[in-house]
C-alpha positions as CSV (number, residue, x, y, z in Angstrom):
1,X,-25.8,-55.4,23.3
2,X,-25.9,-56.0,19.6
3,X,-23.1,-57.9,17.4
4,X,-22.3,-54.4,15.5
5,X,-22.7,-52.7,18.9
6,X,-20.2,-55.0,20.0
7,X,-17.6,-54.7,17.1
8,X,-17.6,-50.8,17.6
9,X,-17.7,-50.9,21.2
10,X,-14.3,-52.9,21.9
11,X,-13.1,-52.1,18.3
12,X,-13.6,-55.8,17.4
13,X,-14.0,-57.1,13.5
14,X,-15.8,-59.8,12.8
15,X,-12.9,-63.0,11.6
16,X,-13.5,-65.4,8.7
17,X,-15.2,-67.7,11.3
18,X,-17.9,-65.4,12.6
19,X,-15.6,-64.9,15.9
20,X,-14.6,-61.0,16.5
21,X,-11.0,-60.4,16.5
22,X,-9.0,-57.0,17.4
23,X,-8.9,-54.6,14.9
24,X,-6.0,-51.9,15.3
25,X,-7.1,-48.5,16.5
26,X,-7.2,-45.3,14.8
27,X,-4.7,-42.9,14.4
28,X,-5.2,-38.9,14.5
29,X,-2.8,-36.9,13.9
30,X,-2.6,-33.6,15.4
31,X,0.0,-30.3,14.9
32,X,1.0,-29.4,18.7
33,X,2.2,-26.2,18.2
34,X,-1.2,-25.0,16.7
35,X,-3.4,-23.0,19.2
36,X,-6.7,-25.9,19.4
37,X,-3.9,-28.7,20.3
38,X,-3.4,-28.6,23.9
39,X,-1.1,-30.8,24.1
40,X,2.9,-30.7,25.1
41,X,4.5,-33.4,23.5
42,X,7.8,-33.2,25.6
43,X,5.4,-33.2,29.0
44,X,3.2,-35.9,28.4
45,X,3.2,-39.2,30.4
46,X,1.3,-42.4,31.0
47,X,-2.0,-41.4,33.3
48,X,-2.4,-38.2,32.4
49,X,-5.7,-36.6,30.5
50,X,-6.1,-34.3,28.1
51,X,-8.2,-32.8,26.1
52,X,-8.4,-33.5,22.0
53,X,-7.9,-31.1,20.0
54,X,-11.1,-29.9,17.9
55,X,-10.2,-31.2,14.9
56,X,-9.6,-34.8,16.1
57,X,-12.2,-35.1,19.0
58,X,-15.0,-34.3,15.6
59,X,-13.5,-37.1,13.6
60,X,-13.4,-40.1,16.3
61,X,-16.0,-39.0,18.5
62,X,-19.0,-37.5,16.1
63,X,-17.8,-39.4,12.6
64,X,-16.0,-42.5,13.6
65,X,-18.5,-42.5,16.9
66,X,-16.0,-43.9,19.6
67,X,-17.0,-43.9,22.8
68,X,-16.1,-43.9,26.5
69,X,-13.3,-47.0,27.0
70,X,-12.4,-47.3,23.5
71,X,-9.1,-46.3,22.6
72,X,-7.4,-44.6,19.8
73,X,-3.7,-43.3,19.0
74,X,-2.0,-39.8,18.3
75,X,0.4,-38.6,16.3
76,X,2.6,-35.2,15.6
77,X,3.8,-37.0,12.2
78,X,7.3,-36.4,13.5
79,X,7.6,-40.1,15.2
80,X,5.2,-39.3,18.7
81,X,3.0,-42.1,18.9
82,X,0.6,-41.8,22.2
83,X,-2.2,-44.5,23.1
84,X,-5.2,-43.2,25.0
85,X,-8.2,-44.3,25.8
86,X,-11.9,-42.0,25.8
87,X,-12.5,-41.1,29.0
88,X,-15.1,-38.4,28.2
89,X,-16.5,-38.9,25.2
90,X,-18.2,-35.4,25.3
91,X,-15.6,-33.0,26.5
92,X,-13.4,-34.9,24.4
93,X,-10.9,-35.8,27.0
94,X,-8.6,-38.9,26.7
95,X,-6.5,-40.8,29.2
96,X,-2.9,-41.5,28.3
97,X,-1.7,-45.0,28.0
98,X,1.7,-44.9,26.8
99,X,4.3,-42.2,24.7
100,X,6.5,-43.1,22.6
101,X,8.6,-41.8,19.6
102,X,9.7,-44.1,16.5
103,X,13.0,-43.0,14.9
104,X,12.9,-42.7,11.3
105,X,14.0,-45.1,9.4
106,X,18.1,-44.1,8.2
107,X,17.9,-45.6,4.7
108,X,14.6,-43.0,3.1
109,X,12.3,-43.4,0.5
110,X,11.0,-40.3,-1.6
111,X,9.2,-40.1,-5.0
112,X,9.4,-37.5,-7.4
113,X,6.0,-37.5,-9.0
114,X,4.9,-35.7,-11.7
115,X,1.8,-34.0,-12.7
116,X,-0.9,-36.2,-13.9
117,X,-4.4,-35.8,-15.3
118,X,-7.5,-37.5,-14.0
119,X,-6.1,-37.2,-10.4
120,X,-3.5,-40.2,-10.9
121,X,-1.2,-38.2,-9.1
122,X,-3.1,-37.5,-6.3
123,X,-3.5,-41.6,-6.4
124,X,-0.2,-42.1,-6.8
125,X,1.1,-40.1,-4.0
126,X,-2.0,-41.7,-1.8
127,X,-0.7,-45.4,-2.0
128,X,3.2,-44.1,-1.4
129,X,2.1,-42.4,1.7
130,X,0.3,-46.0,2.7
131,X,3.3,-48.0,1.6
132,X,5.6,-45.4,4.0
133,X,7.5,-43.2,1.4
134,X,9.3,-40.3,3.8
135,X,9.2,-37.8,0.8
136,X,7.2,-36.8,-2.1
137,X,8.1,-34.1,-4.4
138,X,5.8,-32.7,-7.2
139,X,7.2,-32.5,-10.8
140,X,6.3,-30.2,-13.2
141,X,7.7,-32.4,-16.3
142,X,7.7,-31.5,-20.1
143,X,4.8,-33.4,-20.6
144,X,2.4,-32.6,-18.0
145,X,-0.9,-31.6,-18.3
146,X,-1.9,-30.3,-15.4
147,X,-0.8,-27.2,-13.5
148,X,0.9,-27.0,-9.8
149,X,-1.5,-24.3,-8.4
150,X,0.4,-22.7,-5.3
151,X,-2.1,-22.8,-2.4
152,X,-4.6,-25.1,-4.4
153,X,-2.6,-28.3,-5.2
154,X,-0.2,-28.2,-2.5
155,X,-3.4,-27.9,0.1
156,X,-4.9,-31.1,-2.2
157,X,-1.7,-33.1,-2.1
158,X,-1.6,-32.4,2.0
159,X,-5.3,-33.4,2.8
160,X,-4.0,-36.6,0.0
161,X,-0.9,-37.1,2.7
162,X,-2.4,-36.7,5.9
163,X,-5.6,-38.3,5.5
164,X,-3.6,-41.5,3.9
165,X,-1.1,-41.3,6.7
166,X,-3.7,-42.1,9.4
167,X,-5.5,-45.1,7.6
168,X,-1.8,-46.3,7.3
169,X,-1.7,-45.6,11.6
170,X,1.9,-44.0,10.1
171,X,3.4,-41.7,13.1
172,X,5.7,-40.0,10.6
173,X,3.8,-38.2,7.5
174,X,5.7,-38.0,4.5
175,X,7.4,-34.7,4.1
176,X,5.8,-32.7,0.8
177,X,8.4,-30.8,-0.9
178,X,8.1,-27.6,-3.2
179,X,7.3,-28.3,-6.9
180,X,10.5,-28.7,-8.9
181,X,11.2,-28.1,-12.7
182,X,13.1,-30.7,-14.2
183,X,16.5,-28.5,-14.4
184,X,16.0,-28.9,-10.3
185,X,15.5,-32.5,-11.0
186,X,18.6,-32.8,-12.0
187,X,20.2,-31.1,-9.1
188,X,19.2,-33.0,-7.0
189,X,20.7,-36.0,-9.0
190,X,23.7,-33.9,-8.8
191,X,23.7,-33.5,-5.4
192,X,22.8,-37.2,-4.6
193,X,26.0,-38.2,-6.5
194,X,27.8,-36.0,-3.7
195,X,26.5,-37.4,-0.5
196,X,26.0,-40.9,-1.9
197,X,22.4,-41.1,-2.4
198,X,20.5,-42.8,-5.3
199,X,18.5,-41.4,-7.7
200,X,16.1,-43.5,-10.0
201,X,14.0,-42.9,-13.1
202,X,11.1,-45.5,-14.5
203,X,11.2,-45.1,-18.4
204,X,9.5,-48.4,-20.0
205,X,13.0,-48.0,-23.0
206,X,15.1,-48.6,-20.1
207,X,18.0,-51.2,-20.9
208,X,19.2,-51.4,-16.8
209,X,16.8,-54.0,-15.3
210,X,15.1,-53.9,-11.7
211,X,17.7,-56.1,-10.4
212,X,20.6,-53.9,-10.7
213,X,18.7,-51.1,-8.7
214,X,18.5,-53.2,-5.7
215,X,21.7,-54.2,-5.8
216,X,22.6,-50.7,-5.7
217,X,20.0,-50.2,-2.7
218,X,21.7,-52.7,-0.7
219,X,25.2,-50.9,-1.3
220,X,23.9,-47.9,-0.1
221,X,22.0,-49.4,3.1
222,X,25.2,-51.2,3.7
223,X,27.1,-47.9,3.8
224,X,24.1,-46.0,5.8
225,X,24.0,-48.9,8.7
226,X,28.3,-48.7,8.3
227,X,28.2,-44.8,8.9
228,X,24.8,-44.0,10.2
229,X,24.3,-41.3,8.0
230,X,20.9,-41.1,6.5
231,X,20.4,-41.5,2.9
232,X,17.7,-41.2,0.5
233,X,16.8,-43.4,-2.4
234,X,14.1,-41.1,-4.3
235,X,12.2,-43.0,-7.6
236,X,11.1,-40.0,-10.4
237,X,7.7,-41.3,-12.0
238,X,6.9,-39.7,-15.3
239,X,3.2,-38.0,-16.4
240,X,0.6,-40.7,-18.3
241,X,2.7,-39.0,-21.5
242,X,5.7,-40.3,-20.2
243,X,9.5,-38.4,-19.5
244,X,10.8,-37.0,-22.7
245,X,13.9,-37.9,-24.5
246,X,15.4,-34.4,-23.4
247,X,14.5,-35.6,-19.1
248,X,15.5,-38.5,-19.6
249,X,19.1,-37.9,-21.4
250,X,19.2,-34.5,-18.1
251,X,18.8,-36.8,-15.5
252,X,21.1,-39.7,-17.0
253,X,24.0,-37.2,-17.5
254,X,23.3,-35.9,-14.1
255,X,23.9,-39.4,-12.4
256,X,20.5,-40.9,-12.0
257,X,20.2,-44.8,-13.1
258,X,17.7,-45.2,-15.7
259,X,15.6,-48.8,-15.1
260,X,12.5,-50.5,-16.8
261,X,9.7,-52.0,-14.4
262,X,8.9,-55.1,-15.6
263,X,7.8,-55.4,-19.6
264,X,4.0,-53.7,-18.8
265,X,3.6,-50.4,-19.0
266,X,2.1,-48.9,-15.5
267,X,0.1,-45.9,-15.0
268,X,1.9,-43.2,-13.2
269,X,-0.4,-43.6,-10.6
270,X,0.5,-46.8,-10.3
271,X,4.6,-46.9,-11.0
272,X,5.9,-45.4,-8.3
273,X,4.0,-47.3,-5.9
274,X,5.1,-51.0,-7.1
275,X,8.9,-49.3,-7.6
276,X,8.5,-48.3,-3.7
277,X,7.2,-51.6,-2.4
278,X,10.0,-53.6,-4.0
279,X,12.5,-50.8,-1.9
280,X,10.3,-51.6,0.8
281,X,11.1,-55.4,0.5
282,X,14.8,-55.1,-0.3
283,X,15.5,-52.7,2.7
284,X,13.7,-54.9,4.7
285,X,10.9,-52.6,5.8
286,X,8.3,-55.3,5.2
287,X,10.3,-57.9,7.3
């Protein structure tokens, strides 16, 4: 058997010295209340086989070409997290290794993203799903170009979602929200104030700095591990025009801190993302 034979075979990488090392195995998510998934989440146990659903056997047995022995993980994107291994690579049937479902975290991450030319929102949405936001929520700003196109862009943003959320092996998939106007922007600011959420906005005339937002972050996980109530932290990330005056003087009366990221200006494809991995940090995700 050949060295590549070998890497796919036993899902091996080849390391910085020419040894293979493990690499982690692919996630497929799956929707088990659909009729091609026959599969019972709340009956499944370590031994059993069963049979992938059409969808999934397509992608990791004709695309990603696994084979008989090699293994692979599922998903519901509602915590389930099974490892299986091929056991018939052409009927698509799998044995079961081990179930298990990951609680989310209580402190949440969501980011209210704009509308964005050139696909940057499609981008930016694609490297919050890998960094593990747990809510994105389109924005139909002032200044955006492009259109939300009911049963176009929402179907675009969920292949963006899902198909990110299994190269991230993620077992909970972001939850994608309706498209808001920025009037229900500012409800939601309103409503955070009530049940002690935290609402920020990236605007590069910001006077509050980066370091007072965190501070704020760890008050509020403080309060959620005191309580454990979940609460959300949600970052609103402005078109490539930027949030206009008007948004931004909405949002500030409506109880959202206001911050600058840093003296560069970032792309909104790019913004929300480095705003979510410093969260990440300070909550400890990344730990």
């Amino acid at each position: 058997m050949n060295r590549v034979a070998r890497c796919r075979r036993y899902r091996l990488k080849p390391g910085g010295d020419g040894t293979l090392v493990p690499m982690t195995e692919a996630l497929f998510l799956f929707d088990p209340s659909s009729d091609d998934a026959p599969v019972h989440t709340d009956e499944l146990h370590s031994g059993w086989n069963i049979t992938l659903p059409q969808n999934v056997r397509k992608h990791a047995i004709q695309v990603m070409r696994l084979g008989k022995g090699d293994g692979l993980e599922l998903s519901d994107g509602r915590g389930l997290r099974i490892q299986a291994s091929i056991e018939d690579p052409q009927n698509g049937v799998v044995k079961i290794l081990s179930v298990g479902k990951e609680a989310q975290p209580t402190t949440r991450l969501a980011l209210i993203q704009a509308l964005a030319k050139g696909g940057h929102d499609e981008q930016a949405i694609d490297m919050a799903t890998q960094i593990g936001v747990d809510a994105i929520i389109p924005w139909q700003s002032d200044r955006s170009i492009a259109r939300w196109k009911e049963g176009r862009t929402d179907r675009k943003w969920l292949q963006v979602i899902q198909s990110a959320t299994e190269q991230s092996r993620r077992s909970w998939r972001p939850q994608l929200a309706d498209h808001v106007s920025s009037k229900q922007i500012a409800a939601i600011c309103k409503r955070a104030n009530v049940h002690g959420d935290l609402v920020i906005v990236l605007h590069q005339d910001a006077s509050e700095s980066w370091s007072g937002i965190e501070e704020a972050a760890d008050a509020m996980e403080a309060r959620c591990l005191s309580d454990a109530r979940p609460r959300t932290i949600s970052v609103i990330v402005g078109p490539e025009g930027g949030i206009s005056d008007d948004e931004i003087a909405l949002f500030k009366d409506s109880g959202a801190k206001c911050c600058v990221l840093g003296s560069n200006i970032l792309r909104a494809s790019c913004a929300g993302a480095v705003a979510l991995s410093l969260l990440s940090r300070a909550l400890g995700r990344w730990s």
